[in-house]
C-alpha positions as CSV (number, residue, x, y, z in Angstrom):
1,X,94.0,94.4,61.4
2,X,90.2,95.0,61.8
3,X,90.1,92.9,65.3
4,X,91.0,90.1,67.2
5,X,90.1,87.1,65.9
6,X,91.1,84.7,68.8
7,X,87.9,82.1,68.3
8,X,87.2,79.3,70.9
9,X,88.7,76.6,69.2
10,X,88.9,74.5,72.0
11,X,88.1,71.4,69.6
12,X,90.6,72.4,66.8
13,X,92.7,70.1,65.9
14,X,96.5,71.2,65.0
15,X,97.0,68.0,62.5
16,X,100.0,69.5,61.1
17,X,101.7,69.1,64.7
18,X,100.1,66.0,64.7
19,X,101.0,64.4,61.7
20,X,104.8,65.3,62.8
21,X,104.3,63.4,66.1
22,X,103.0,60.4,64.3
23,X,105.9,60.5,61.8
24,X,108.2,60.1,64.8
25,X,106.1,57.7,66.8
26,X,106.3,55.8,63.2
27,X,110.4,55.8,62.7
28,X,111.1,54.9,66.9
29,X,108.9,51.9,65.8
30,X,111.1,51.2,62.8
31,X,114.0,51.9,64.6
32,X,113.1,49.5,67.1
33,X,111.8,47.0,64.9
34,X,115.4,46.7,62.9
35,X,117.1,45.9,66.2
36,X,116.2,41.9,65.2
37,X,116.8,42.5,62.0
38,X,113.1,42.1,60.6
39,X,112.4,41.8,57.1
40,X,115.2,44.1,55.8
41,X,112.9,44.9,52.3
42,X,110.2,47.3,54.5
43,X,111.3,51.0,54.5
44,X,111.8,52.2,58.4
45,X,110.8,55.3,57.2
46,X,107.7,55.5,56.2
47,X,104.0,54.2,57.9
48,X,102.2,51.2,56.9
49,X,98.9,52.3,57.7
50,X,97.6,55.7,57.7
51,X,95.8,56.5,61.2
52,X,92.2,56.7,60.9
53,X,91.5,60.0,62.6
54,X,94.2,61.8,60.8
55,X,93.0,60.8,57.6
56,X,89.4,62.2,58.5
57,X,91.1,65.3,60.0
58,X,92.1,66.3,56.1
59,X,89.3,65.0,54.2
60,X,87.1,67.0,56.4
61,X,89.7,70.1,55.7
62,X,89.8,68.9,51.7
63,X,85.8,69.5,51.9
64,X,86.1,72.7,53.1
65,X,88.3,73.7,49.8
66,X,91.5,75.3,49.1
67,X,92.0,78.7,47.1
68,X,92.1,76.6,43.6
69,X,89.0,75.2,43.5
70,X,87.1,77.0,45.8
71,X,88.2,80.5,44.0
72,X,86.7,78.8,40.2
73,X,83.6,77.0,41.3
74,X,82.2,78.3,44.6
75,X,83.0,82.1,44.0
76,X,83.8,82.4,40.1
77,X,80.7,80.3,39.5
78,X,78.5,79.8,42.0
79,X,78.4,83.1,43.8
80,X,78.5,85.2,40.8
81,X,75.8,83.1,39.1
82,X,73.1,83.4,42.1
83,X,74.3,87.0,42.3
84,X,75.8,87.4,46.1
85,X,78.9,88.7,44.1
86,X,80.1,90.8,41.6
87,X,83.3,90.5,39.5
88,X,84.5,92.2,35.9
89,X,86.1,89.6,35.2
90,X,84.5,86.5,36.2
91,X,82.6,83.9,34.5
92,X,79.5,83.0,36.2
93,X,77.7,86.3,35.9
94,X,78.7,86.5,32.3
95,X,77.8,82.9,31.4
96,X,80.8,82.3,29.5
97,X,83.0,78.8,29.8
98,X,86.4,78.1,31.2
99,X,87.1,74.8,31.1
100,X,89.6,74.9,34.3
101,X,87.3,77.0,36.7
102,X,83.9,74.4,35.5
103,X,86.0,71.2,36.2
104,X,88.0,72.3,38.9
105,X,86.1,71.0,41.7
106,X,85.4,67.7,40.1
107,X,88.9,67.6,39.1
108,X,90.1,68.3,43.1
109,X,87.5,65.8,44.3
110,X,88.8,63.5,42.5
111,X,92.1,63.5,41.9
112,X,93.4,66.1,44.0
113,X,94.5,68.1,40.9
114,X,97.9,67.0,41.5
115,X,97.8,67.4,45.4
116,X,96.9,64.0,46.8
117,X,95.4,65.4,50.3
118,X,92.7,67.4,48.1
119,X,91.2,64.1,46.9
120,X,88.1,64.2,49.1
121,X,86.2,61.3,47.6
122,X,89.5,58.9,47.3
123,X,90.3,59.5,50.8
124,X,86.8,59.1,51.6
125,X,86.2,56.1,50.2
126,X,89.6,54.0,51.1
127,X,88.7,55.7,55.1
128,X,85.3,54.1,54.4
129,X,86.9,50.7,53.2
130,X,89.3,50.3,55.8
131,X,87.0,51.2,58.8
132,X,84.4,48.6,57.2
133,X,87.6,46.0,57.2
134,X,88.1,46.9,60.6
135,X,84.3,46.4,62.1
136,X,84.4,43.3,59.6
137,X,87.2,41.8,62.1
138,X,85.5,42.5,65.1
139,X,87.3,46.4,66.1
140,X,84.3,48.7,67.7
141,X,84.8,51.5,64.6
142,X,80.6,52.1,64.0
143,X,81.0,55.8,65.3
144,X,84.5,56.1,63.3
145,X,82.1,54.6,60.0
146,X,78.8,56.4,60.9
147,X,80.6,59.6,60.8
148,X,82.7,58.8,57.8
149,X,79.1,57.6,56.0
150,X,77.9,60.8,56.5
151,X,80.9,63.0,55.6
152,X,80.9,60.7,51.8
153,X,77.6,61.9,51.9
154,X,78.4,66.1,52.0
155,X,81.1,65.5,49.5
156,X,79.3,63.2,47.1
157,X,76.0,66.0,47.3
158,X,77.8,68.4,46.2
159,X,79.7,67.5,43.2
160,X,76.6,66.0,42.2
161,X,74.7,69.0,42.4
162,X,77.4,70.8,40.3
163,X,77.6,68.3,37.4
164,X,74.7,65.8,37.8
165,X,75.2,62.1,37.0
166,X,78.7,61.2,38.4
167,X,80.8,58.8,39.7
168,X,79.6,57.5,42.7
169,X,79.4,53.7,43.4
170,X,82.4,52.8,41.4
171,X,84.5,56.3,42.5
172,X,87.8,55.9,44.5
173,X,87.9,52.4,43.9
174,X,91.2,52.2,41.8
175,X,93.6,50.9,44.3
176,X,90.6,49.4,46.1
177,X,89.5,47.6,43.3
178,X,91.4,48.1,39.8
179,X,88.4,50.3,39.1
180,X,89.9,52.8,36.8
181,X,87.1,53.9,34.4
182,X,83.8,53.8,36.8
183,X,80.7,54.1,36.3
184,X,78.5,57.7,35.8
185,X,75.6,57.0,38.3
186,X,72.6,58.6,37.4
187,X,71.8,61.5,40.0
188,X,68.1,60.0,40.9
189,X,69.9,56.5,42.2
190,X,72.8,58.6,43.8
191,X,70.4,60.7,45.8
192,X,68.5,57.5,47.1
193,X,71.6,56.1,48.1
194,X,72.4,58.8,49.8
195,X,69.5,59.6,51.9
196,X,69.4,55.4,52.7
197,X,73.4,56.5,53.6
198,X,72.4,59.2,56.0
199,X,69.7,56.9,57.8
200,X,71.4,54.1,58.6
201,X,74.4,56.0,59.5
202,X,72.7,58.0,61.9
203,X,70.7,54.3,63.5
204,X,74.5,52.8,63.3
205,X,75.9,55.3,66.5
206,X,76.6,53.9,69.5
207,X,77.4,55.6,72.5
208,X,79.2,53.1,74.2
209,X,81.6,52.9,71.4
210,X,85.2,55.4,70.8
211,X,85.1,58.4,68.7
212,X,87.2,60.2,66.6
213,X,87.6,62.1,69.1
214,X,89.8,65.6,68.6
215,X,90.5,64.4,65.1
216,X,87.3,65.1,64.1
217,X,87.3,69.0,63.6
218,X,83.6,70.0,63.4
219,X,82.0,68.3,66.6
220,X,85.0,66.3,68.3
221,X,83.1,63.1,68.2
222,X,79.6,64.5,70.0
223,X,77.6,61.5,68.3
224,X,74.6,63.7,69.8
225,X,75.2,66.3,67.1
226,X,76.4,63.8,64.2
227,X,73.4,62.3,64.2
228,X,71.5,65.3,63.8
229,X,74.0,67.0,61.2
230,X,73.2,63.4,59.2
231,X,69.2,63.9,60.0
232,X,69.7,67.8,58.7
233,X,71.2,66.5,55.6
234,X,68.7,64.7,55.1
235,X,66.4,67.0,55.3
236,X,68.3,69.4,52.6
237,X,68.5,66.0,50.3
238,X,65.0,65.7,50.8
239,X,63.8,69.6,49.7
240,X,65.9,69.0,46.6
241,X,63.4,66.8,45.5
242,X,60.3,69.1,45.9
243,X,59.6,69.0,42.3
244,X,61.2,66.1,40.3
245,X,59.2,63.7,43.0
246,X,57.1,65.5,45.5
247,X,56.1,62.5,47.5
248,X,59.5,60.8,48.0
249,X,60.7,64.6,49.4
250,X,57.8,64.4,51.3
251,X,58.9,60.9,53.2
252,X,62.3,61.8,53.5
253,X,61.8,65.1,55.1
254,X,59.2,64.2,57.8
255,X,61.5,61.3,58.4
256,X,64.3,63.6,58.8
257,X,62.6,65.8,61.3
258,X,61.2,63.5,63.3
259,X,64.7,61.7,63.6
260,X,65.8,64.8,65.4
261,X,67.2,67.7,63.0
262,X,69.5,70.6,64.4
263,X,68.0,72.8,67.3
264,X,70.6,75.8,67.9
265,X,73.9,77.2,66.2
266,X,75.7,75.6,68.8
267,X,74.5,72.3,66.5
268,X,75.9,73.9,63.2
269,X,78.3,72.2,60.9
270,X,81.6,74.3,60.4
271,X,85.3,74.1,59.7
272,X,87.4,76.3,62.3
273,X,90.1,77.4,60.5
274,X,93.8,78.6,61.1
275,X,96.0,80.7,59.9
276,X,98.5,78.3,58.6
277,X,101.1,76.3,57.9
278,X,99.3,74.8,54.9
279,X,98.2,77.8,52.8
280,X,97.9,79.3,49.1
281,X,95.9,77.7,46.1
282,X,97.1,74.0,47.6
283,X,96.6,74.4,51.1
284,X,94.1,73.4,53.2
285,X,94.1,74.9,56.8
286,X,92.9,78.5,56.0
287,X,89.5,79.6,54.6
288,X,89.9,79.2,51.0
289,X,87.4,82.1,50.6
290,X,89.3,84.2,52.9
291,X,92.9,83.1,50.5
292,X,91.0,84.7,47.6
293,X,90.0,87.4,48.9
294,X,93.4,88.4,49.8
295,X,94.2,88.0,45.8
296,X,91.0,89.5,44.7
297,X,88.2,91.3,45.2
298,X,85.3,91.1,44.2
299,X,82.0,93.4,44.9
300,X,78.7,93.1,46.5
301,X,76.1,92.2,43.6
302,X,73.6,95.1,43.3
303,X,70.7,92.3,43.4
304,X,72.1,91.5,46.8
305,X,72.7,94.5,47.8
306,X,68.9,96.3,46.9
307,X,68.2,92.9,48.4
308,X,69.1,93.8,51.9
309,X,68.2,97.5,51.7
310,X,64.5,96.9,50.5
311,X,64.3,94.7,53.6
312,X,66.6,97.2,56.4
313,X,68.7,94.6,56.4
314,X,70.9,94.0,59.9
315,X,73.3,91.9,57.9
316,X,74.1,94.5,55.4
317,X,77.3,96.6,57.5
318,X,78.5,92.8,58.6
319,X,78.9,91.3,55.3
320,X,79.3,94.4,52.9
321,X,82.2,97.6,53.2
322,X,82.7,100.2,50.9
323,X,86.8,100.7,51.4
324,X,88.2,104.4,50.3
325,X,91.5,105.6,51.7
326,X,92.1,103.1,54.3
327,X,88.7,103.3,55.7
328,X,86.4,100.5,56.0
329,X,82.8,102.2,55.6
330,X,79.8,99.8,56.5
331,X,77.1,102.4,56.5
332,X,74.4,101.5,54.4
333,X,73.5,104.1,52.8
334,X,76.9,104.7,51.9
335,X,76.9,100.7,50.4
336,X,76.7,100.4,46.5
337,X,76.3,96.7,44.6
338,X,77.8,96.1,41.8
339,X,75.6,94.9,38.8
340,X,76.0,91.4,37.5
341,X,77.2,90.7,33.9
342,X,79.5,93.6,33.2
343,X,83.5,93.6,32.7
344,X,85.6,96.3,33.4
345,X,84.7,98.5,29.9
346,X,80.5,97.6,29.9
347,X,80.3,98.2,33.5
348,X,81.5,102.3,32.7
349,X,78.7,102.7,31.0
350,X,76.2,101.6,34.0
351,X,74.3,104.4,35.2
352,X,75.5,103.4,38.8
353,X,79.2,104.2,37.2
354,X,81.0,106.7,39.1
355,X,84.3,106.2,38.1
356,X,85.8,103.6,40.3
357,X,85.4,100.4,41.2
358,X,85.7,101.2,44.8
359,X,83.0,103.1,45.0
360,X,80.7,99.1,45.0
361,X,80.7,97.2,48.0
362,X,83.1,94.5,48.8
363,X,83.4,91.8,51.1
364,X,83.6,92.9,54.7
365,X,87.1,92.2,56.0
366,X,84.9,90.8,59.0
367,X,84.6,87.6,56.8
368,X,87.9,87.4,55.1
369,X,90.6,86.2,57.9
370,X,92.1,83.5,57.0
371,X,91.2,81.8,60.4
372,X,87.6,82.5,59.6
373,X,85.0,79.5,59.5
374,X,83.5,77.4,56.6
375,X,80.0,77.0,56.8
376,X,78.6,73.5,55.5
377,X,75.6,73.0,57.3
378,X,73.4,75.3,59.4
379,X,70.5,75.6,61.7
380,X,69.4,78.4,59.7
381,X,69.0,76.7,57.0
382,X,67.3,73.3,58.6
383,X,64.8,75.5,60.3
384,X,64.0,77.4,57.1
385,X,63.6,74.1,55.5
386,X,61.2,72.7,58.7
387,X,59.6,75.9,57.9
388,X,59.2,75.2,54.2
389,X,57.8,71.7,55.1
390,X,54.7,73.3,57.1
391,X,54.4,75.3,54.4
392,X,53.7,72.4,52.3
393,X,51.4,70.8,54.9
394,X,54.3,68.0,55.1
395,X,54.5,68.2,59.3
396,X,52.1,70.3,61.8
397,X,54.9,72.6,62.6
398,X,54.1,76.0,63.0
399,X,56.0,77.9,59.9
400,X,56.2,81.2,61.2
401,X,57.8,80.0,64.1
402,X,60.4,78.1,62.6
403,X,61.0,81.2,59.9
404,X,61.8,83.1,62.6
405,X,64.1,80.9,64.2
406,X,65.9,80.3,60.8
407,X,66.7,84.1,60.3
408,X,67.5,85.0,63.8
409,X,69.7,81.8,63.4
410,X,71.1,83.6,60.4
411,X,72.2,86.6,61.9
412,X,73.1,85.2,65.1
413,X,75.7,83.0,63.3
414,X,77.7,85.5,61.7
415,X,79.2,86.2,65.6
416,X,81.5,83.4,64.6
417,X,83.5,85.5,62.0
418,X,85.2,87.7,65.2
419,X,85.3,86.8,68.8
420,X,85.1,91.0,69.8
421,X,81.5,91.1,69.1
422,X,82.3,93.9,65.8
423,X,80.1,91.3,63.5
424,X,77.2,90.8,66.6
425,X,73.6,91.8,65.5
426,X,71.5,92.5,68.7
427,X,68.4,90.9,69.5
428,X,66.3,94.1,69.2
429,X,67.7,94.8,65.7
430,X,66.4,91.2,64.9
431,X,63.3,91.8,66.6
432,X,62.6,95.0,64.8
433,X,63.8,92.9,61.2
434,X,60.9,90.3,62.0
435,X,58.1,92.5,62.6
436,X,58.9,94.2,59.7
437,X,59.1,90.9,57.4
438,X,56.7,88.6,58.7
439,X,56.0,85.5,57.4
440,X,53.0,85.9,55.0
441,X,50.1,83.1,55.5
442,X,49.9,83.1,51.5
443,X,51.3,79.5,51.0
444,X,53.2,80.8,47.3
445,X,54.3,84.2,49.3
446,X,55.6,82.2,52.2
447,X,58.1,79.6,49.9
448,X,59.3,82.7,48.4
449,X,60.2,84.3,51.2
450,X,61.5,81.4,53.1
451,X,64.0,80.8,50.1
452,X,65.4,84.3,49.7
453,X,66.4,84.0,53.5
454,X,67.7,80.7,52.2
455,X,69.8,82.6,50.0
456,X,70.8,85.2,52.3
457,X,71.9,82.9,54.8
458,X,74.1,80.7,52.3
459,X,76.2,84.2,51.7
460,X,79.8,83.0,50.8
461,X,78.5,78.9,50.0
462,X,77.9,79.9,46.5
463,X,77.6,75.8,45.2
464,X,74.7,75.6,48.3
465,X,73.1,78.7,47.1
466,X,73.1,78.3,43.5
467,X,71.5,74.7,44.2
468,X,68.8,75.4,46.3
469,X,68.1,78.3,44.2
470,X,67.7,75.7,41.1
471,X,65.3,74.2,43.2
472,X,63.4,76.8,44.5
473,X,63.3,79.3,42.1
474,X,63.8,81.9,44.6
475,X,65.0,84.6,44.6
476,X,63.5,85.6,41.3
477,X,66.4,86.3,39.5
478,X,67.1,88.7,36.1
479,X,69.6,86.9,34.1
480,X,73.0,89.0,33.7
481,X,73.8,91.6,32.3
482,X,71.4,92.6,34.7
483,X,69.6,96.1,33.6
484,X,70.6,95.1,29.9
485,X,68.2,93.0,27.5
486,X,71.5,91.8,25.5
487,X,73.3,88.9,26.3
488,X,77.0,88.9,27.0
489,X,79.1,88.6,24.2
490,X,80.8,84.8,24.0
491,X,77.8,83.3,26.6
492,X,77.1,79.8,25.8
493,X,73.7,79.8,27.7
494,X,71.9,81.7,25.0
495,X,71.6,84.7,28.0
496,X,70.1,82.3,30.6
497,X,71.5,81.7,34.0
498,X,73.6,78.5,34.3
499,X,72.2,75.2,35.8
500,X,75.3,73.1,35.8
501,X,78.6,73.0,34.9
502,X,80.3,70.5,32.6
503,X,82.7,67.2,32.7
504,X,86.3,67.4,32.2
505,X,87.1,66.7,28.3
506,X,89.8,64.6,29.5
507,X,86.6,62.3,30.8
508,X,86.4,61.4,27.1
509,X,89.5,59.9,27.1
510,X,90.3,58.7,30.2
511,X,86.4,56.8,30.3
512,X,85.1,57.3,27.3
513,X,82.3,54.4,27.2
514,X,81.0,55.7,30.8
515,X,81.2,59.4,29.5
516,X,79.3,59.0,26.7
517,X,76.7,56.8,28.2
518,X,76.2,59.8,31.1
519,X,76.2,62.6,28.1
520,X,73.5,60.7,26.4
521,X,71.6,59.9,29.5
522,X,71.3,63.3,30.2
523,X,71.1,65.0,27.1
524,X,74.2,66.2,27.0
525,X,76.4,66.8,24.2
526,X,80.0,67.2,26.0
527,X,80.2,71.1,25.4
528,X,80.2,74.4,27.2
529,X,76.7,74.8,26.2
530,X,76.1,72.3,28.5
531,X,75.9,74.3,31.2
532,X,72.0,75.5,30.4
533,X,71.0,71.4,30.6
534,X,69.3,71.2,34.2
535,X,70.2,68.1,36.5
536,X,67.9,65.3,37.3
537,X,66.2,67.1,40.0
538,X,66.3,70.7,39.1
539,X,62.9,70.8,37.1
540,X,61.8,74.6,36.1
């Protein structure tokens, strides 16, 4: 409607189309294989082995989200609590609990929530088992393993983040194993396998081995770029760290960066999507962000908002529209945010009330196509991260430089929401941005600064966000209802903003001895209140 949104997507996969010529490639085999009257108890129509690349095709989709999952925990939660959005009805900037928006993600991980393609970490982990079955019998699969190493990694990091301890060495291992009821790892041992993941993965490619090839949707099997998405995770692992264990961040990142981190957009790690077939809350080919945003809308927060204003913010008429009467207004003075922690009665009597909720900013329809991309992994944020580093004194980097890079990366990147240049940012109007917001030489000034461009440049990646913001501290944030000293009524946070969210109840059924051990490691008690009970790392 806005523009034409016809992306290079030379790499994109059509795995629905591909799926259907595998199914037929599958019955001619049967077919064929009846004509000596084989064993007569296998069923010609269905594959006995799932190809490898297909399989990674839809985890790597699954990871990106569909509408379910994504619309409760990345947007309800996530973005509301760090205040990029806005919403009268949603939880997270009101701190109350639903108990099928919290668990939703860990529910999907898991189990798919009924859809067995959503299952990210079970499809993960029997890829993982079969491709180490496969190397174990002699088959060149280390760039096929390396890859899928690193991809358990970006799933696993982010449910962990969300919840805390989890299951992790024992997950996905019920038709692998008979493990049914596995363990809660504690977060610190998950995060040190994890970074010991994402370094021997990254050592483990070899170039004179096959890809996946066109199956794998983010980089087509360019092992030059996986390993420095795996040395860019590792970097982001490592800053989680800062303050639960200063010098073990310190090792990791350095170690990270001299491995060879991201050096452009061109490395960035996205999902291209499409427009179909496999849409709505189950499906997995469109932008789960964009399917909600076609349901509902919420508004720019206000923090966010005065944010980018105080600044004379670029960004602001690319990712915010005020929308009366058919007309898409991206002015900024025109912009309004919405304040956090209000429903649809409270927020009347805000003095920014005028008497609609149209007159607060919304999502620019620039970002809400359903072919539009999934950011999981940027060079903004690496080079803000290298920049935080120097900061620290961890590396001799120059931190103004890399600052610099990390928000012109920033803005740079949003080109990949329309191919007609309408969400472009020009070089001068960066140019102008930088000299206006240098980075100060005051080591405290500097980490807060470098962490509210963080935050910018995670717009729409609320569960990314809301974590490094745990672990930052930045941007200073006024719990919701902001501009009010009174909580909201039925918060279970006693008025503070949210640090996790909470296990499925069903977890005290269904593994009760596990569950109880990870509430009790934690200090935990198994209720919504749970939610203000930091993870390991995130120490205040």
């Amino acid at each position: 409607m806005y523009r034409n949104k016809a992306m290079n997507r030379t790499r994109l996969l059509r795995w629905p189309e591909s799926l259907l010529v595998l199914l037929i490639a599958v019955l001619l085999a049967s077919c064929d294989a009846l004509s000596d009257f084989g064993d007569m108890n296998v069923d010609p129509t269905q594959a006995s082995t799932i190809d490898p690349g297909m399989q990674f095709s839809t985890v790597q989709l699954a990871t990106a989200g569909s509408r379910y999952e994504t619309w409760r925990v990345n947007l309800i939660y996530g973005e509301a609590i760090v205040q990029h959005l806005a919403h009268t009805w949603w939880a997270g900037d009101k701190y109350t609990f639903n108990e099928d928006w919290a668990t939703s993600l860990w529910r999907t991980a898991y189990s798919g929530a009924g859809v067995s393609w959503r299952a990210a970490v079970k499809n993960i982990e029997d890829l993982k088992a079969r491709l180490e079955e496969a190397k174990a019998n002699g088959e060149s699969v280390d760039n096929l393993l390396a890859a899928v190493r690193i991809w358990r990694v970006l799933i696993y990091h982010r449910i962990t983040d969300t919840y805390g301890d989890t299951p992790y060495s024992e997950a996905g291992k019920g038709y692998l194993e008979g493990i049914f009821a596995p363990r809660y790892d504690p977060q610190q041992e998950i995060y040190m396998d994890m970074l010991k993941e994402l370094e021997e993965a990254v050592a483990q490619f070899d170039p004179s081995q096959p890809t996946f090839g066109n199956a794998d949707l983010v980089y087509g099997g360019d092992i030059t770029k996986w390993k420095k998405f795996g040395n860019a995770l590792m970097l982001r692992l490592a800053m989680r760290l800062v303050k639960v264990d200063p010098a073990t961040a310190q090792q990791w990142a350095v170690r990270a960066i001299n491995g060879g981190v991201m050096e452009s957009n061109d490395d960035i790690v996205y999902m291209r999507h499409q427009t179909g077939p496999s849409t709505g809350p189950a499906g997995i080919n469109t932008n789960a962000n964009s399917e909600v945003f076609a349901v509902d809308v919420p508004r720019l927060s206000q923090t966010f908002v005065n944010w980018l204003k105080a600044h004379n913010d670029p960004r602001l008429p690319v990712l915010g529209a005020v929308i009366k009467d058919g007309q898409v207004i991206t002015d900024p003075t025109e912009q309004k945010g919405m304040p956090n922690g209000y429903d649809a009665n409270t927020i009347q009597n805000h003095p920014s009330w005028t008497g609609s909720l149209d007159d607060y900013s919304r999502v620019n329809p620039l970002l809400t196509g359903l072919d539009d991309p999934f950011f999981f992994v940027t060079y903004a944020q690496t080079a803000l991260l290298r920049a935080e580093a120097a900061v620290r004194g961890w590396t001799s980097e120059d931190p103004a430089t890399l600052y610099a890079e990390g928000v012109r990366a920033a803005m740079k990147q949003l080109s990949l929401y329309d191919a007609s240049g309408a969400a472009d940012i020009d070089d001068a109007a960066i140019d102008a941005y930088l000299a206006a917001n240098p980075l100060s030489s005051d080591p405290d000034e500097a980490l807060r600064q470098i962490n509210e461009q963080y935050w910018a440049a995670t717009f729409l990646d609320g569960i990314e966000a809301w974590a490094n913001w745990r672990r930052s501290g930045y941007p200073v944030l006024e719990p919701a209802p902001v501009d009010d000293p009174n909580p909201y009524p039925g918060n279970v946070t006693n008025g503070q903003i949210p640090r996790r969210l909470t296990y499925p109840p069903s977890e005290g059924v269904l593994n009760a001895e596990n569950y109880q051990e990870a509430l009790s490691r934690q200090g935990l008690r198994g209720d919504p209140s749970d939610m203000a009970v930091p993870v390991w790392w995130d120490r205040q």
